[in-house]
Biopython code that builds the backbone (N, CA, C, O; Angstrom):
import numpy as np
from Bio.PDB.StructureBuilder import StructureBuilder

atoms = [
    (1, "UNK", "N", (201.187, 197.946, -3.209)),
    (1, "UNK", "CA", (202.375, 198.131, -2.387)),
    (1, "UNK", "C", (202.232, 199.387, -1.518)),
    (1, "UNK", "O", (202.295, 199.283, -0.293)),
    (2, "UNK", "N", (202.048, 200.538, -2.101)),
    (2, "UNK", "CA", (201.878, 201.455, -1.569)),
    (2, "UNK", "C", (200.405, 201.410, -0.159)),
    (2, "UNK", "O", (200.576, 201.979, 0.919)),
    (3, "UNK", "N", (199.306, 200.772, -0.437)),
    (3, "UNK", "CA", (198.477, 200.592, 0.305)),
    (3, "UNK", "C", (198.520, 199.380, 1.592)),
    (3, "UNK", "O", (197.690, 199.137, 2.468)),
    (4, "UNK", "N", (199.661, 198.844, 1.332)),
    (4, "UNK", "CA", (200.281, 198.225, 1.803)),
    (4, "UNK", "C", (201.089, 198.895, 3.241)),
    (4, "UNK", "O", (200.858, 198.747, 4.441)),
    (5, "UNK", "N", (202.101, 199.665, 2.511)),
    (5, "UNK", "CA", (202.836, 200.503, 3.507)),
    (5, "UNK", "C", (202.502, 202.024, 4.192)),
    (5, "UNK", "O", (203.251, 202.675, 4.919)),
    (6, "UNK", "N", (201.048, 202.404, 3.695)),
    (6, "UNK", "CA", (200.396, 203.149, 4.845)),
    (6, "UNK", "C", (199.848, 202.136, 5.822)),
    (6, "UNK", "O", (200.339, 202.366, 6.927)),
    (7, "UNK", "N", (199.041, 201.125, 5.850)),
    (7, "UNK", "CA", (198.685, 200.314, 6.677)),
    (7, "UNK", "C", (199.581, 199.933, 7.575)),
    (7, "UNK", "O", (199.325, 199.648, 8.745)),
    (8, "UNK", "N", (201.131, 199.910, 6.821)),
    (8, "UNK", "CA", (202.187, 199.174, 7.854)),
    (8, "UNK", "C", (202.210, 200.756, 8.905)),
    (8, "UNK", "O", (202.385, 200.674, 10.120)),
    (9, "UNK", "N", (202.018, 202.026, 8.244)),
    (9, "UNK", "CA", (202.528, 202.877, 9.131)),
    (9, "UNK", "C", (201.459, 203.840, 10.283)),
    (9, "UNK", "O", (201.615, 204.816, 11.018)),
    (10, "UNK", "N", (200.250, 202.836, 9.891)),
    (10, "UNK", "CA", (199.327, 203.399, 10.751)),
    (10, "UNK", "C", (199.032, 202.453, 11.395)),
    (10, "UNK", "O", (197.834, 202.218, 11.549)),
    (11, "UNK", "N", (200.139, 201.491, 12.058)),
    (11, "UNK", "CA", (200.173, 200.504, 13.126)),
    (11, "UNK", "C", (201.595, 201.476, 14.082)),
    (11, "UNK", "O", (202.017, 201.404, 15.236)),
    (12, "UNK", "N", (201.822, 202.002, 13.336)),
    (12, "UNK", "CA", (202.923, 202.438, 14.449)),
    (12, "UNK", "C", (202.779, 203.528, 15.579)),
    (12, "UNK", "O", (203.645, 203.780, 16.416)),
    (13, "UNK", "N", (201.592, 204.109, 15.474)),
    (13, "UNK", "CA", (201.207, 205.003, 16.961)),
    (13, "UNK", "C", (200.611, 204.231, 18.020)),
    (13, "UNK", "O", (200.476, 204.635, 19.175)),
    (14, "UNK", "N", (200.143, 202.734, 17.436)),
    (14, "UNK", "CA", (199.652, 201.680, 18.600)),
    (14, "UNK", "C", (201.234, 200.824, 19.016)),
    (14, "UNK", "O", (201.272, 200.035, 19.960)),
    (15, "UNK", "N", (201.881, 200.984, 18.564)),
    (15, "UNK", "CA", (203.187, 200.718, 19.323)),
    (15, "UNK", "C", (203.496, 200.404, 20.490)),
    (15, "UNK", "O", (203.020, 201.330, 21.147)),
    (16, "UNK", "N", (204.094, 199.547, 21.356)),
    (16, "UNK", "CA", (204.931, 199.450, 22.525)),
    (16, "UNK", "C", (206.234, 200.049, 22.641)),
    (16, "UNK", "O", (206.633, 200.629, 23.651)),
    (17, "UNK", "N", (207.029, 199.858, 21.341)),
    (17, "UNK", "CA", (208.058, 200.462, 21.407)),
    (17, "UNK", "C", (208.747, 200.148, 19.744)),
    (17, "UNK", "O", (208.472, 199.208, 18.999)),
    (18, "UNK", "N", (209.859, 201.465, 19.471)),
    (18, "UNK", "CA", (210.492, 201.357, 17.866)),
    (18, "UNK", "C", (211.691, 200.739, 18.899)),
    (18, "UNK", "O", (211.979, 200.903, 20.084)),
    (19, "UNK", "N", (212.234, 199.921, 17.753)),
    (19, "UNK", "CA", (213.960, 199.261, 18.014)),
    (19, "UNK", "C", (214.749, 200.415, 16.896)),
    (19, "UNK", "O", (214.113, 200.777, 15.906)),
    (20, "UNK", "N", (215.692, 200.771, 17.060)),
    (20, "UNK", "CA", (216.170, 201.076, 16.378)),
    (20, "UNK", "C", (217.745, 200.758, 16.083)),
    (20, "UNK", "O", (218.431, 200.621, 17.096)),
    (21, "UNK", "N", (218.658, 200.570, 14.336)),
    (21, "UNK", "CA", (219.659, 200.643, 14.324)),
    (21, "UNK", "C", (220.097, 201.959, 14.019)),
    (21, "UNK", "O", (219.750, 202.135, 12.851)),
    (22, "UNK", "N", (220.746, 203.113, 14.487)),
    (22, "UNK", "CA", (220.238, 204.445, 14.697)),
    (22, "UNK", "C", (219.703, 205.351, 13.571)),
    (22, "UNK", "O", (218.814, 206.166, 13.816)),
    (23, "UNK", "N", (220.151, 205.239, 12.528)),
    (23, "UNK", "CA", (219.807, 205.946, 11.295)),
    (23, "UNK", "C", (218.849, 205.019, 10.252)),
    (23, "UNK", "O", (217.869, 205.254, 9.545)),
    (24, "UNK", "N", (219.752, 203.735, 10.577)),
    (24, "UNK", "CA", (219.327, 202.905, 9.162)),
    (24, "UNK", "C", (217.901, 202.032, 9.016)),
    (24, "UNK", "O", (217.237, 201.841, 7.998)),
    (25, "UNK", "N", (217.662, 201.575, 10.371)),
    (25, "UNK", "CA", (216.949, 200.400, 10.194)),
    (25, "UNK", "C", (215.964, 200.837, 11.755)),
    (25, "UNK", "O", (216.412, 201.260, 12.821)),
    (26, "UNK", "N", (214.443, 200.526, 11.353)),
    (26, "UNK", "CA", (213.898, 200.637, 12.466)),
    (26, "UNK", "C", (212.970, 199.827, 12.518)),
    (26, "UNK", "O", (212.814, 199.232, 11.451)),
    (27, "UNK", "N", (211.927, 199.405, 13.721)),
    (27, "UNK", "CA", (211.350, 197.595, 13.809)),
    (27, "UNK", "C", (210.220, 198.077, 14.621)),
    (27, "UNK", "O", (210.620, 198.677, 15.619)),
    (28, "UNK", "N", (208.871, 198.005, 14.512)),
    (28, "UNK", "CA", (207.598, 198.549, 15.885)),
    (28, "UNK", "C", (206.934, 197.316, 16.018)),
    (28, "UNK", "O", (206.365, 196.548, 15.243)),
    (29, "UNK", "N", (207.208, 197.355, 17.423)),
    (29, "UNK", "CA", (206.814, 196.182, 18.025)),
    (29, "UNK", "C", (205.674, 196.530, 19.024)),
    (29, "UNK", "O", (205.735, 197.505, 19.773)),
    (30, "UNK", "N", (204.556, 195.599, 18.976)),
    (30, "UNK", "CA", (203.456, 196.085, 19.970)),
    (30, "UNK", "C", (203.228, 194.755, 20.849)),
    (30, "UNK", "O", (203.090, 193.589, 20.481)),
    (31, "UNK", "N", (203.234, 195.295, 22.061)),
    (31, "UNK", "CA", (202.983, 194.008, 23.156)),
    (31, "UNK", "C", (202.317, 194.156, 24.102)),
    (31, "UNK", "O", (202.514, 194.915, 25.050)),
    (32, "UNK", "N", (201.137, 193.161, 23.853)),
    (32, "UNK", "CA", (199.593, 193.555, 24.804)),
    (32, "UNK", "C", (199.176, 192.176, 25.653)),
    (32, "UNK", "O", (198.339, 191.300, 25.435)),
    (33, "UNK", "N", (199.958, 192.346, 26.513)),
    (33, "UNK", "CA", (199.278, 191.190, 27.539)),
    (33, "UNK", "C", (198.188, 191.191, 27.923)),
    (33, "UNK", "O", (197.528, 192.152, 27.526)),
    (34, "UNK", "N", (197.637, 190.429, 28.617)),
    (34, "UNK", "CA", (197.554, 188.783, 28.327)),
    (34, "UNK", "C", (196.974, 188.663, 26.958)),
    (34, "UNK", "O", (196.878, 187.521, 26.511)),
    (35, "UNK", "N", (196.629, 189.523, 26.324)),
    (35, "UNK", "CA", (195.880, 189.271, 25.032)),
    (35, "UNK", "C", (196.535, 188.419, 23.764)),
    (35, "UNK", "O", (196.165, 187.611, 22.912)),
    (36, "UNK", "N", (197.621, 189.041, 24.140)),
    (36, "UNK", "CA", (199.285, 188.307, 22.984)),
    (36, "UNK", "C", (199.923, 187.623, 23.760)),
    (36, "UNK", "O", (200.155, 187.930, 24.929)),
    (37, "UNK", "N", (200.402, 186.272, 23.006)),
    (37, "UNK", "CA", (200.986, 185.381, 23.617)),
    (37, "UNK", "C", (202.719, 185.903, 23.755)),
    (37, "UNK", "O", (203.462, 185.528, 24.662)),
    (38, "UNK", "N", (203.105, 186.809, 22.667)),
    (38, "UNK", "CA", (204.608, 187.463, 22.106)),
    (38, "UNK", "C", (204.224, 188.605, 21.618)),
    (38, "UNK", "O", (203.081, 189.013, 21.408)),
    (39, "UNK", "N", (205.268, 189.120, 21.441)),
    (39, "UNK", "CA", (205.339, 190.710, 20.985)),
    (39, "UNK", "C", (205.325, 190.724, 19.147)),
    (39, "UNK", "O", (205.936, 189.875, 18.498)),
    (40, "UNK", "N", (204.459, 191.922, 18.467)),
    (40, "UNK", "CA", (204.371, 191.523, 17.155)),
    (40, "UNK", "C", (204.980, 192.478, 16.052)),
    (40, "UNK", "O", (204.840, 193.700, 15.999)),
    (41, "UNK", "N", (205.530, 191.845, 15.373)),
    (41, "UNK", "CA", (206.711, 193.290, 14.750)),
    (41, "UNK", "C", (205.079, 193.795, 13.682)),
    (41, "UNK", "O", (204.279, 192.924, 13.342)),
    (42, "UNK", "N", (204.868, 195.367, 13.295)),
    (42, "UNK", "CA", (203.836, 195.821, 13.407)),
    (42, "UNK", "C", (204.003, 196.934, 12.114)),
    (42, "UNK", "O", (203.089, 197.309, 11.379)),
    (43, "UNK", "N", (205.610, 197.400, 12.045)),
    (43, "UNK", "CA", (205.923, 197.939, 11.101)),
    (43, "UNK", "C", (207.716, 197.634, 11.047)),
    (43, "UNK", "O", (208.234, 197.038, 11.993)),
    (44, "UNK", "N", (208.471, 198.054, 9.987)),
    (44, "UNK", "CA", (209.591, 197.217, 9.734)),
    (44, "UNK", "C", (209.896, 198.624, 8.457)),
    (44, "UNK", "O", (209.040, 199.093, 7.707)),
    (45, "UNK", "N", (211.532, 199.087, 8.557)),
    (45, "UNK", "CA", (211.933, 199.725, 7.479)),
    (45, "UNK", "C", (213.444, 200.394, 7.669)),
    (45, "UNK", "O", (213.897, 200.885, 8.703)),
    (46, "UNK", "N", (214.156, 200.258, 6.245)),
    (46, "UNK", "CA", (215.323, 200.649, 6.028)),
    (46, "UNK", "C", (215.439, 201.832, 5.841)),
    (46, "UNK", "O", (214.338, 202.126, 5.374)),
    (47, "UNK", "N", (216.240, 203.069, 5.898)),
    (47, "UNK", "CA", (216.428, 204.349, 5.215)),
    (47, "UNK", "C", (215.693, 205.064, 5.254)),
    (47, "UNK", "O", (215.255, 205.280, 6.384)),
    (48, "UNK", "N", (215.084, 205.886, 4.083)),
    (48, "UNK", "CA", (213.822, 206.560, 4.730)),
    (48, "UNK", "C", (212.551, 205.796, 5.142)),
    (48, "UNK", "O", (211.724, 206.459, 5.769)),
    (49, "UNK", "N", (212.358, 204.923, 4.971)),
    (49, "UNK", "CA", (210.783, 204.419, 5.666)),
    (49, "UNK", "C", (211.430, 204.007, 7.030)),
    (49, "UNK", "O", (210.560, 203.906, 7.894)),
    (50, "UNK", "N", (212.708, 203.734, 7.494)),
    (50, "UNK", "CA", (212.855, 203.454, 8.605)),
    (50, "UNK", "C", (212.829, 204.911, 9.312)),
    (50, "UNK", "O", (212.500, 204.806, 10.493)),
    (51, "UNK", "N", (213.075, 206.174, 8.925)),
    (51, "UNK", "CA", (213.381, 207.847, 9.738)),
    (51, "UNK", "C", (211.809, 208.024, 9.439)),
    (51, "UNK", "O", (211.345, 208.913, 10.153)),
    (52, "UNK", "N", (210.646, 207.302, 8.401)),
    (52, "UNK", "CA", (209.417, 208.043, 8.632)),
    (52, "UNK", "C", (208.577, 207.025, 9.705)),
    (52, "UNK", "O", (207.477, 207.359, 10.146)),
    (53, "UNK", "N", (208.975, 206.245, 9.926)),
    (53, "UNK", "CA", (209.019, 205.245, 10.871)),
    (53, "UNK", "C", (209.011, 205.872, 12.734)),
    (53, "UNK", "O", (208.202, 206.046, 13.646)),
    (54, "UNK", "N", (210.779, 206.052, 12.402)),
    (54, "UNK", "CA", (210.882, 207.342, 13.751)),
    (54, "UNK", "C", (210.455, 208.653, 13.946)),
    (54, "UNK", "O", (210.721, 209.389, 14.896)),
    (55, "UNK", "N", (209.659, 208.918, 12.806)),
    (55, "UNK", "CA", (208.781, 210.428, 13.257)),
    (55, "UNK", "C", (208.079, 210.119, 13.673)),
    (55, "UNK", "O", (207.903, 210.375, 14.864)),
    (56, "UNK", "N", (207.026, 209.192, 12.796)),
    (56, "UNK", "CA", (205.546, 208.855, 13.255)),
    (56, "UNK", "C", (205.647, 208.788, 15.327)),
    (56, "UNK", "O", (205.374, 209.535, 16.266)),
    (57, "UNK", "N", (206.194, 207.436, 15.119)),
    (57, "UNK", "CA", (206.859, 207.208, 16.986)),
    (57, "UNK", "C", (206.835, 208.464, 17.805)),
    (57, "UNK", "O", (206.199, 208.898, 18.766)),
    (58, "UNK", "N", (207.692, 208.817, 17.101)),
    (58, "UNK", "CA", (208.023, 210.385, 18.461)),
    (58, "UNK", "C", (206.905, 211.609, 17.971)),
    (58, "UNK", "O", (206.781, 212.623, 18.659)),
    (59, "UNK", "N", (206.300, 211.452, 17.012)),
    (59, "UNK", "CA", (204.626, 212.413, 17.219)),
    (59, "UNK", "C", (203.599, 211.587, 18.076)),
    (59, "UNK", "O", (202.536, 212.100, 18.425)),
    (60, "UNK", "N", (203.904, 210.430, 18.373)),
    (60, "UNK", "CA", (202.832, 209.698, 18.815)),
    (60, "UNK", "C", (203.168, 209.073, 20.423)),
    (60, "UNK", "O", (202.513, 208.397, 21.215)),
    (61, "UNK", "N", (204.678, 209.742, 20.442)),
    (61, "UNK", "CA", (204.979, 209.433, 21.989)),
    (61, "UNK", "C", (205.545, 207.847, 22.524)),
    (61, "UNK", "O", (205.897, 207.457, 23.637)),
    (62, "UNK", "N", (205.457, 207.176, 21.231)),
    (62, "UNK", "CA", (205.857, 205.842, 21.349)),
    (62, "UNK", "C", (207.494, 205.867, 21.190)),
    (62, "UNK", "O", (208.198, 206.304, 20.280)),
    (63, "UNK", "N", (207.824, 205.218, 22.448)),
    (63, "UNK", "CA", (209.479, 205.021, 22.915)),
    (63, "UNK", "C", (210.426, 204.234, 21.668)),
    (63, "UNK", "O", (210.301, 203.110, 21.181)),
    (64, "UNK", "N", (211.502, 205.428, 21.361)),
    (64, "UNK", "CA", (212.637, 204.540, 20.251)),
    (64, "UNK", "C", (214.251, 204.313, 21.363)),
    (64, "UNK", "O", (215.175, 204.818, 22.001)),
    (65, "UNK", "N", (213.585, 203.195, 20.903)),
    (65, "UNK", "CA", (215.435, 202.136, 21.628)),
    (65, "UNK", "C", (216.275, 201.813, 20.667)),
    (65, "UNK", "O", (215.945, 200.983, 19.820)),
    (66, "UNK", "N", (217.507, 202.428, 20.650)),
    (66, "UNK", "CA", (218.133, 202.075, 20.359)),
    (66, "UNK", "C", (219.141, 200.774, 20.866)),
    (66, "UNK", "O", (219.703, 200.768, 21.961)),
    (67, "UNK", "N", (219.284, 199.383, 19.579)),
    (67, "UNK", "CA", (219.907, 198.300, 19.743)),
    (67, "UNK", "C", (220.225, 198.209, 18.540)),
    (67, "UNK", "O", (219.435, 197.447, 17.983)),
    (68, "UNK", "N", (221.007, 198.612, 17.833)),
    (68, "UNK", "CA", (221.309, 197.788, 16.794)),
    (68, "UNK", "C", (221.561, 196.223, 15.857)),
    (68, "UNK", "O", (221.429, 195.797, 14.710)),
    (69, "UNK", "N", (222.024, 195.739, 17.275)),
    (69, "UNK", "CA", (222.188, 194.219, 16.697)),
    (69, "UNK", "C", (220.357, 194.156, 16.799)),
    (69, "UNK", "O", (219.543, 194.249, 15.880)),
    (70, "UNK", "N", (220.165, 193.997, 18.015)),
    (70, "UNK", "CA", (218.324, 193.302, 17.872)),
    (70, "UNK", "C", (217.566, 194.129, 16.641)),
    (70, "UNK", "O", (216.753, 193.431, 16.035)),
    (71, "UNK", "N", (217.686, 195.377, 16.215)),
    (71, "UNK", "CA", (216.786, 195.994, 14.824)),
    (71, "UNK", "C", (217.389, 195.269, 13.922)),
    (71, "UNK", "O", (216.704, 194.480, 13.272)),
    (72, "UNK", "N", (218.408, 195.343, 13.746)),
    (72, "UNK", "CA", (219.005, 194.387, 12.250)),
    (72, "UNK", "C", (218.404, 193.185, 12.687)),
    (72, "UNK", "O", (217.307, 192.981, 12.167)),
    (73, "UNK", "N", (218.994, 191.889, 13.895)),
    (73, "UNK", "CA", (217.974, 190.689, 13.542)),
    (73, "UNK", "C", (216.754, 190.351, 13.188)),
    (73, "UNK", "O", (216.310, 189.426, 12.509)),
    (74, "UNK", "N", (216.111, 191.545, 13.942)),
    (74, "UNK", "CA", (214.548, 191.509, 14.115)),
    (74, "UNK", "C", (214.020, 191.942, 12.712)),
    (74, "UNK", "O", (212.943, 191.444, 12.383)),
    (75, "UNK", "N", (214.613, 192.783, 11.855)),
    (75, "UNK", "CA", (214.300, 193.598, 10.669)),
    (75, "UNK", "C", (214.785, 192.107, 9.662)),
    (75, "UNK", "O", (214.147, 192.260, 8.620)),
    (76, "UNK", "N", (215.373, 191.164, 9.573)),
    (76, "UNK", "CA", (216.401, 190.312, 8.832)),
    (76, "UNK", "C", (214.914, 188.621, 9.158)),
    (76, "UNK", "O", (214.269, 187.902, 8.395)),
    (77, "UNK", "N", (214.995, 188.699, 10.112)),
    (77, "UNK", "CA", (214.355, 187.580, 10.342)),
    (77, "UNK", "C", (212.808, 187.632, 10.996)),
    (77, "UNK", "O", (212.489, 186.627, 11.631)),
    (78, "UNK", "N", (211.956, 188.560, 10.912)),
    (78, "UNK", "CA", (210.956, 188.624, 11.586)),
    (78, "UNK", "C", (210.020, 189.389, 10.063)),
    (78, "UNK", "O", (210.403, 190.349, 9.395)),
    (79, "UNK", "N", (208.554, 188.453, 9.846)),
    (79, "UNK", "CA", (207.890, 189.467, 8.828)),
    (79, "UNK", "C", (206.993, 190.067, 9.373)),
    (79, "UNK", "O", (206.440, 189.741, 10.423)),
    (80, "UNK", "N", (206.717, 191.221, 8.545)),
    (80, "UNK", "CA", (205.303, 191.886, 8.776)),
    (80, "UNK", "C", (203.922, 191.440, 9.459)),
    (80, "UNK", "O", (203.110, 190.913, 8.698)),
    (81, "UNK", "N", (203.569, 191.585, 10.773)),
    (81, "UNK", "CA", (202.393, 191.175, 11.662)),
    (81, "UNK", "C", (202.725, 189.766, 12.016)),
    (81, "UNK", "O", (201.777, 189.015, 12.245)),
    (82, "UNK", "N", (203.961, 189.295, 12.094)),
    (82, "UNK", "CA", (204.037, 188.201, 12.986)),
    (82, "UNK", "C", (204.816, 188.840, 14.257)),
    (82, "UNK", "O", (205.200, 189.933, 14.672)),
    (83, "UNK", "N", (204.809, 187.700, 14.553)),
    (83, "UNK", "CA", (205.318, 187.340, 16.325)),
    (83, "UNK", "C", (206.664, 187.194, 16.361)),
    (83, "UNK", "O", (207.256, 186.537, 15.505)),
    (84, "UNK", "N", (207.253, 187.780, 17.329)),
    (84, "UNK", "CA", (208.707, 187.409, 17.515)),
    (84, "UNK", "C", (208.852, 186.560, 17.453)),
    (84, "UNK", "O", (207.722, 186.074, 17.507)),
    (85, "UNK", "N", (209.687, 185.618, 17.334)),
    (85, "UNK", "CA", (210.068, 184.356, 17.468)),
    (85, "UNK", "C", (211.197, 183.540, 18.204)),
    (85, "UNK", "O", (212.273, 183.316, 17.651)),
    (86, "UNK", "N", (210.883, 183.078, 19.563)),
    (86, "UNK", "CA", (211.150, 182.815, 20.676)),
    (86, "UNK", "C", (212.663, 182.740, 20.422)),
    (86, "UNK", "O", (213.035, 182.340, 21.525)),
    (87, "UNK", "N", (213.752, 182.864, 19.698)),
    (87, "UNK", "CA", (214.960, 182.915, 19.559)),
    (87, "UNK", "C", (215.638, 184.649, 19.623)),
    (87, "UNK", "O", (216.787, 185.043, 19.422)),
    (88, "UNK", "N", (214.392, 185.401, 19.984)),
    (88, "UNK", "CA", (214.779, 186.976, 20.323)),
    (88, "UNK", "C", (213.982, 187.246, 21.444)),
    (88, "UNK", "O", (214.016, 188.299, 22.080)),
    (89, "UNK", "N", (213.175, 186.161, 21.706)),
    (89, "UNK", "CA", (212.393, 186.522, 22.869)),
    (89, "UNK", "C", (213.345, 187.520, 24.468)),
    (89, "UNK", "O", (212.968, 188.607, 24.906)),
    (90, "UNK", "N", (214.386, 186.823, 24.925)),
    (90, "UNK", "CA", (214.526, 187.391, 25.399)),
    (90, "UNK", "C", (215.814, 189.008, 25.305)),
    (90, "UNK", "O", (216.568, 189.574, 26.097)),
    (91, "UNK", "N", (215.672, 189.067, 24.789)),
    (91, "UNK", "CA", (216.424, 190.627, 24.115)),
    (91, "UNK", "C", (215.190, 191.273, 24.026)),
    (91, "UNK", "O", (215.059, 192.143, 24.887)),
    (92, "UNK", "N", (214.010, 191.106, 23.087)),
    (92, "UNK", "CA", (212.801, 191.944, 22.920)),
    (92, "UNK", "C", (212.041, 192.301, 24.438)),
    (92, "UNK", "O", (211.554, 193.372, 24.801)),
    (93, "UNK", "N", (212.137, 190.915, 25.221)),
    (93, "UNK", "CA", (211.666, 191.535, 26.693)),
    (93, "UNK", "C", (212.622, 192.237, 27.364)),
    (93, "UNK", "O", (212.090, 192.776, 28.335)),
    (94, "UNK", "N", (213.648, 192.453, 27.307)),
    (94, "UNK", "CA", (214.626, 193.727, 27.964)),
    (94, "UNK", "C", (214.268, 194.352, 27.522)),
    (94, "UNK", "O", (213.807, 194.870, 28.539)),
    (95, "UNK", "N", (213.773, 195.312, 26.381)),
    (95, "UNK", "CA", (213.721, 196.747, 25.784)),
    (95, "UNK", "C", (212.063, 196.762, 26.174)),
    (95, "UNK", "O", (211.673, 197.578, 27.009)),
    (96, "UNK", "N", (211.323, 196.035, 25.677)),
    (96, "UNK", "CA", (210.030, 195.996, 26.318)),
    (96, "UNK", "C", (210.088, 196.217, 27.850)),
    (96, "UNK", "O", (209.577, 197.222, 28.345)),
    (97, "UNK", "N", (210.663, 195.350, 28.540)),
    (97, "UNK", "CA", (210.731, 195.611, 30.058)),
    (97, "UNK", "C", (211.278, 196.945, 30.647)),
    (97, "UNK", "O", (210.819, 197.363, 31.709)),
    (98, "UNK", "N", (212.821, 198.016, 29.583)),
    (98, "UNK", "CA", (212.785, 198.794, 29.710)),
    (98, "UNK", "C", (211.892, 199.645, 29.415)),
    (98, "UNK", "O", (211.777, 200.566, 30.224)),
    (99, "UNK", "N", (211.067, 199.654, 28.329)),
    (99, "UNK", "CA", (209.726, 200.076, 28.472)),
    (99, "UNK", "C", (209.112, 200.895, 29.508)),
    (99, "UNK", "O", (209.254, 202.076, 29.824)),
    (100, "UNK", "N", (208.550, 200.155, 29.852)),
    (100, "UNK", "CA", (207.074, 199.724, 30.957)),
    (100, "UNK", "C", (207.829, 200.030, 32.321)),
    (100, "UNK", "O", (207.136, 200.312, 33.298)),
    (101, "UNK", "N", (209.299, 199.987, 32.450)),
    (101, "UNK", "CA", (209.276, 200.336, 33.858)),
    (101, "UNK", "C", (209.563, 202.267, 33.733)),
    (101, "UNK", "O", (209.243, 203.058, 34.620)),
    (102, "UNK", "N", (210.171, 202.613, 32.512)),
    (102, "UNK", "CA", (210.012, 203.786, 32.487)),
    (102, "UNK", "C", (208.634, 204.494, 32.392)),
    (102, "UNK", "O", (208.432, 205.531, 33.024)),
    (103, "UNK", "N", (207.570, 203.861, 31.502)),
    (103, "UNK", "CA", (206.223, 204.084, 31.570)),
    (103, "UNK", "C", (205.773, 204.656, 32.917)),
    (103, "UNK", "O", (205.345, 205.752, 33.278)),
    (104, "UNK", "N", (206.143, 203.002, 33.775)),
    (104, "UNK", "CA", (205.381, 203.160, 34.754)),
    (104, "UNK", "C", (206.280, 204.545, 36.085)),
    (104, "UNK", "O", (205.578, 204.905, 37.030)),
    (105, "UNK", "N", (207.376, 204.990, 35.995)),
    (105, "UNK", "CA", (207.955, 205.903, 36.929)),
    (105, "UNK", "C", (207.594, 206.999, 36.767)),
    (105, "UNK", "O", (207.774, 207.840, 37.648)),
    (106, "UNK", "N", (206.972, 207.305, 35.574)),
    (106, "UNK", "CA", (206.499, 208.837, 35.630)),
    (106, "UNK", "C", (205.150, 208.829, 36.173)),
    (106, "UNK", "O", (204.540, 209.887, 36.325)),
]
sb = StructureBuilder()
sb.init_structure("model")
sb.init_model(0)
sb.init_chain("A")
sb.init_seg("    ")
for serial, (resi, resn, name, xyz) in enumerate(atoms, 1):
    if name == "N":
        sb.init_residue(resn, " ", resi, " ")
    sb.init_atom(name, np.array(xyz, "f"), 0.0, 1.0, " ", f" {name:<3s}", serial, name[0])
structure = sb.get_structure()
């Protein structure tokens, strides 16, 4: 278990972006076109693994969004190293899309 959840947390500096529900619940999603067909939840956690979740992120420069409803669905219905699943598809491409256009303005 434990070897388990360093692996989950040394996917999270390759990140696209953390979802977050602000304290409780946080979701890392990585999305690499054309290579990925969907975006892939990458790490996933409640309470404290969800706040060591949001450190890792912000030492590593990877963007936390806050949405609450989408971290709770996405955290509720999405497992470990799969793919979104086209019933959040488009909510995950708004925060992704907010993303990448902030990426790209600086």
């Amino acid at each position: 278990m434990e070897r388990a959840r360093r692996r989950m947390m040394a996917e999270v500096p390759s990140a696209t972006v953390v979802v977050t529900n602000p304290t409780h619940i946080a979701v890392a999603l990585r999305y690499e076109p054309p290579a990925m067909a969907a975006p892939k939840l990458v790490a996933k956690g409640v309470g404290p693994l969800a706040e060591r979740i949001r450190e890792i992120a912000r030492a590593h420069g990877v963007p936390l969004v806050e949405n609450p409803p989408l971290a709770r669905a996405l955290h509720a219905a999405v497992e470990l190293d799969a793919e979104v699943p086209p019933a959040h598809y488009r909510a995950v491409a708004e925060v992704i899309g907010f993303v990448l256009q902030r990426r790209a303005s600086r």
